[in-house]
TILUMZA-710267 format. One record per residue (C-alpha): x, y, z; residue number from 1. Coordinates in Angstrom, 2 decimals. Example, Ala and Ser with C-alpha at 12.3 -4.5 7.8 and 13.67 -1.06 7.14 Angstrom:
2
<x:12.30	y:-4.50	z:7.80	nr:1>
<x:13.67	y:-1.06	z:7.14	nr:2>
***
This chain:
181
<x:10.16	y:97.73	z:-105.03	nr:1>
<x:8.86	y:96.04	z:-101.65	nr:2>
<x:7.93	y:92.21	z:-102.26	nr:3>
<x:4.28	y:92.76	z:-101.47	nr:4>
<x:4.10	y:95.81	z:-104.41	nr:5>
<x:6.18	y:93.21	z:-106.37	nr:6>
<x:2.90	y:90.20	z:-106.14	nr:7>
<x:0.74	y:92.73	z:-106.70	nr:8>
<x:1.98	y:94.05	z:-110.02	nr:9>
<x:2.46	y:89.92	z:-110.96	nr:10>
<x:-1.13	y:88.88	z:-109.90	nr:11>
<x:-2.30	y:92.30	z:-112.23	nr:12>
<x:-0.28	y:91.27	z:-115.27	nr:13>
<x:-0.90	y:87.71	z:-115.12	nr:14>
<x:-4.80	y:88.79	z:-114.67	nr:15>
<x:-4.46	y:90.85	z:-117.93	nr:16>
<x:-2.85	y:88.38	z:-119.78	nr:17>
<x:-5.37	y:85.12	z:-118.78	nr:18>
<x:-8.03	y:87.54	z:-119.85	nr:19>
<x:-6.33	y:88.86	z:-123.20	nr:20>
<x:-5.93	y:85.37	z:-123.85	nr:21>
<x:-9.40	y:83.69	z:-123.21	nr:22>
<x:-11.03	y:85.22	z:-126.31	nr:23>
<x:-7.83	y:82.93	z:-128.32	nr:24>
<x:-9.27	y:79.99	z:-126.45	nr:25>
<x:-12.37	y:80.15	z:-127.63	nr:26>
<x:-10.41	y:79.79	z:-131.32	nr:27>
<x:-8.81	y:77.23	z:-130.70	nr:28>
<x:-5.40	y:78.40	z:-130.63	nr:29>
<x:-3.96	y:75.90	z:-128.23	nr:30>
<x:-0.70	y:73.71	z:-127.70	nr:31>
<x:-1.05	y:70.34	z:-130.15	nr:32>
<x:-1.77	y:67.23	z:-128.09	nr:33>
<x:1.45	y:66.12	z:-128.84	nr:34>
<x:4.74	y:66.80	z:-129.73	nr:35>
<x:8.32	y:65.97	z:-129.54	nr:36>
<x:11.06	y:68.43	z:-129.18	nr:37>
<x:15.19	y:69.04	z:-129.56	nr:38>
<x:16.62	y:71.80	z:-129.04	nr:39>
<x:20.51	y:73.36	z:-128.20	nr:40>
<x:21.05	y:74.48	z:-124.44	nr:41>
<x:23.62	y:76.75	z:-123.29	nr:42>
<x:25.18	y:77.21	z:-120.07	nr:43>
<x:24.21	y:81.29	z:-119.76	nr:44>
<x:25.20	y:82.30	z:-116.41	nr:45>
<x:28.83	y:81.33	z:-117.03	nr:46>
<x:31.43	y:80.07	z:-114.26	nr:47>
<x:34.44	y:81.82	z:-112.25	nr:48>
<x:36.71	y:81.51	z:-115.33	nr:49>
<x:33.78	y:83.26	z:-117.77	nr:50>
<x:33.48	y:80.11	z:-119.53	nr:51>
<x:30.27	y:78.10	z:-120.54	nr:52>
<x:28.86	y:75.32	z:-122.27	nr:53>
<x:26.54	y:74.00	z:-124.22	nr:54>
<x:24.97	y:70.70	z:-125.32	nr:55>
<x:20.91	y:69.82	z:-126.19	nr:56>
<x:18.14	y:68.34	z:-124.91	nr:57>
<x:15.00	y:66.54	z:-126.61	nr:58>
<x:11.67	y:66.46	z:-125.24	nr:59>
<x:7.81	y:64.49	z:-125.23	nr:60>
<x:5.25	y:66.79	z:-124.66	nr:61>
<x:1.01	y:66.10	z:-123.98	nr:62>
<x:-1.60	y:68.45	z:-123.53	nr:63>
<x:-2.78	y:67.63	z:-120.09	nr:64>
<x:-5.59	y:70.76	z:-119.86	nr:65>
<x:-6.19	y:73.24	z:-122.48	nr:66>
<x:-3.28	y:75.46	z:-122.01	nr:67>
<x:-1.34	y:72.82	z:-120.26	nr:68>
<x:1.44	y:70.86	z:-121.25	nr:69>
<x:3.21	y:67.92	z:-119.52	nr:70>
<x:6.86	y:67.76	z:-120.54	nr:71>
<x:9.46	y:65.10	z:-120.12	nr:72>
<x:12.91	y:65.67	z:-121.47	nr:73>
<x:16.38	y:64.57	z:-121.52	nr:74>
<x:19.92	y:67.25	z:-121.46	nr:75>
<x:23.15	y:66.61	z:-122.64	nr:76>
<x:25.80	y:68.77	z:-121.69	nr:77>
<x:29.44	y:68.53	z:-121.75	nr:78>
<x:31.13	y:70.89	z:-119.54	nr:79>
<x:35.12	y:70.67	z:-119.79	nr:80>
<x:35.46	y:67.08	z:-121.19	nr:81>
<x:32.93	y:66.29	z:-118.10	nr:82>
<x:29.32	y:64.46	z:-118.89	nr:83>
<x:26.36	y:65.76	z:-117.43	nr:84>
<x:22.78	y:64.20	z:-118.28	nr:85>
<x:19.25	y:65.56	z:-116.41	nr:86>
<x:15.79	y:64.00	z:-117.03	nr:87>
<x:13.58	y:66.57	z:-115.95	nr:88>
<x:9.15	y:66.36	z:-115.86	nr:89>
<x:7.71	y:69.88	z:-115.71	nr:90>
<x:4.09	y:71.56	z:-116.37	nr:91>
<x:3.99	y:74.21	z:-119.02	nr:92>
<x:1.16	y:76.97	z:-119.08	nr:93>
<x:0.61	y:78.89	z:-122.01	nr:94>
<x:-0.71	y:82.42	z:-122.77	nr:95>
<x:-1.47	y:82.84	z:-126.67	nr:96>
<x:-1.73	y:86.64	z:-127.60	nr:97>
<x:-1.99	y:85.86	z:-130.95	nr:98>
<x:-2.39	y:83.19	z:-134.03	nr:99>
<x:1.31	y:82.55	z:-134.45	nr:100>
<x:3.14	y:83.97	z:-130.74	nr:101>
<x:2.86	y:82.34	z:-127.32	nr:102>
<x:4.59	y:83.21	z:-124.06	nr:103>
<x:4.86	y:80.47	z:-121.53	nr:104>
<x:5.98	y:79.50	z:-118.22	nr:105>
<x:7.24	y:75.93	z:-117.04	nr:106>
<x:7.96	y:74.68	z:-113.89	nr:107>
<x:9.06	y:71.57	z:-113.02	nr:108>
<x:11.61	y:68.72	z:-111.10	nr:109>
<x:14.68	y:66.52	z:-112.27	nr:110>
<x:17.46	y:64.57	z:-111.61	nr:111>
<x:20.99	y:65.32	z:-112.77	nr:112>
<x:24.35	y:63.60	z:-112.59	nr:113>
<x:27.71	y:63.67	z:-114.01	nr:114>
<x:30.69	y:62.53	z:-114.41	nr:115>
<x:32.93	y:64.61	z:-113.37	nr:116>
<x:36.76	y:64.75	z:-113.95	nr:117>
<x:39.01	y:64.33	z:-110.83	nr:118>
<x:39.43	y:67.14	z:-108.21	nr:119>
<x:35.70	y:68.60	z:-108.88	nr:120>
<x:34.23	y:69.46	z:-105.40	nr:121>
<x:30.74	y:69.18	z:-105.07	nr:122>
<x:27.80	y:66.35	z:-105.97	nr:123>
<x:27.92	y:64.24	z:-108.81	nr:124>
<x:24.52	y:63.77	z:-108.68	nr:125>
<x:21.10	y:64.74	z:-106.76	nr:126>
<x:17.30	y:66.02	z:-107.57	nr:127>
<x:17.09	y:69.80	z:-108.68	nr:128>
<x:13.95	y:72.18	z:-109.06	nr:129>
<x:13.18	y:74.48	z:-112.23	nr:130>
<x:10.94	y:77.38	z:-113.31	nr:131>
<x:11.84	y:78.74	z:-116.78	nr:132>
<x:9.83	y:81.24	z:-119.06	nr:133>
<x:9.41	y:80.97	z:-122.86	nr:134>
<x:8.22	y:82.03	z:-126.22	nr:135>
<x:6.61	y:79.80	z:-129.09	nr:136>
<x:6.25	y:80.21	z:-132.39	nr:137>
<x:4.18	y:78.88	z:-134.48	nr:138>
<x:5.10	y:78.55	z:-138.35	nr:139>
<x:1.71	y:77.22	z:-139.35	nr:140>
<x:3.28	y:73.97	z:-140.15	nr:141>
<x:3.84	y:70.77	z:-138.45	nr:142>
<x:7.21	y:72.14	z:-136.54	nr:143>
<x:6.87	y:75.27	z:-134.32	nr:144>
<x:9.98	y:76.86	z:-132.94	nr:145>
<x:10.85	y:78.11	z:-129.20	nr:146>
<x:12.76	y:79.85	z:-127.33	nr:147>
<x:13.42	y:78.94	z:-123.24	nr:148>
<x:15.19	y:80.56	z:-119.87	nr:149>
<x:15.28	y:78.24	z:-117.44	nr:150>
<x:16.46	y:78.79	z:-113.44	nr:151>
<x:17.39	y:75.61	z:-112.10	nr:152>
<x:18.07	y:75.65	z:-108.26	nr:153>
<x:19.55	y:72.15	z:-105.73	nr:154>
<x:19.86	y:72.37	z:-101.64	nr:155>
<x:23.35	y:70.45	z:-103.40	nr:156>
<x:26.04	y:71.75	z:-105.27	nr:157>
<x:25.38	y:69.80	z:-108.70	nr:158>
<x:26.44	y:72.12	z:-111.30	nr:159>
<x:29.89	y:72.63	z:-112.75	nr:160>
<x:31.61	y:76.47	z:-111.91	nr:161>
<x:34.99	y:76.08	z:-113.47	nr:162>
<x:37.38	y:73.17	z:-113.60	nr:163>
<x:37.05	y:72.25	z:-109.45	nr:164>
<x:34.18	y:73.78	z:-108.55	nr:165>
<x:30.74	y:73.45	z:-108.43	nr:166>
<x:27.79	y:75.65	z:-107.25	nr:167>
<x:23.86	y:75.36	z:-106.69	nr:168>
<x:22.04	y:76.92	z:-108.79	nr:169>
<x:22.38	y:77.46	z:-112.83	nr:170>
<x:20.97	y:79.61	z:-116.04	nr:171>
<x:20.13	y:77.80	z:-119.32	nr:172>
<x:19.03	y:79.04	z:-122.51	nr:173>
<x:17.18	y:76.25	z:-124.95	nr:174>
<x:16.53	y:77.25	z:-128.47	nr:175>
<x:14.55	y:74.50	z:-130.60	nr:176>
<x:11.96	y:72.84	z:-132.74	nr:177>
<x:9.26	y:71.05	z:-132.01	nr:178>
<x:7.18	y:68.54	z:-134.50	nr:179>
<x:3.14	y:68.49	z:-133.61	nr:180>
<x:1.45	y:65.21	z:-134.35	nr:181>
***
């Protein structure tokens, strides 16, 4: 598939889904003003050795437009007996197809660093780019519960590969909770 057939087929299915979903707007059936959020992250996309790891992250999230959420969290990961922390503000947009099930898509910027054990090549710290895609679901109560993918991508080498190594880019997965108020 050629990149421009690629945008095309994007800009068609994002069309049909900001129309399916402007009828829901009307409803009502919008993100909460606020809400904070914790969740468990793993390390997806695995190293040279096939190993990953996990840790979690919580979150403070405001509605900043009607399907808009501004989103500043915290991760904490531990990668072999190694500490690495990212603060990370990103932009959600959601797309609610019905009462209870929205897709979304975040984008945003942080900074990471770690401490890493000796003999790790790479950066122990630097700013990082992310774009991530996600479901919500909402349990009619206060607490909703999602599901994230998130691509995170550095000009630096800031993520652990292995016991010595460390690489660009990485994969996440973030399973939570979040509590409206």
């Amino acid at each position: 598939m050629s990149l421009h057939r690629a945008f095309l087929f994007t800009f068609i299915a994002g069309m049909f889904l900001s129309t399916w979903a402007q009828p829901l707007v009307r409803e009502k059936l919008l993100p909460e003003n606020q809400n904070v959020r914790v969740g468990y992250v793993h390390d997806i996309d695995g190293d040279v050795t096939g190993d990953d790891y996990h840790g979690f992250t919580v979150a403070y999230a405001s509605k900043v437009y009607p399907l808009d959420q501004m989103v500043i969290s915290y991760t904490h990961l531990n990668p072999y007996q190694s500490t690495m922390r990212q603060v990370l503000l990103s932009i959600e947009e959601y797309w609610p197809v019905t009462e209870r099930l929205s897709p979304y898509g975040s984008a945003g910027a942080g900074y990471l660093w770690t401490d890493y054990d000796a003999g790790v090549k790479g950066e122990s710290h630097g700013w990082f780019g992310k774009l991530g895609f996600g479901l919500l679901y909402k349990t009619g109560t206060r607490f909703d519960l999602y599901a994230e993918l998130a691509y995170q991508v550095s000009g630096e080498d800031l993520w652990l590969d292995g016991r010595t190594a460390s690489k660009s880019n990485n994969t996440q997965a973030i399973l939570g909770v979040r509590m409206n108020y």
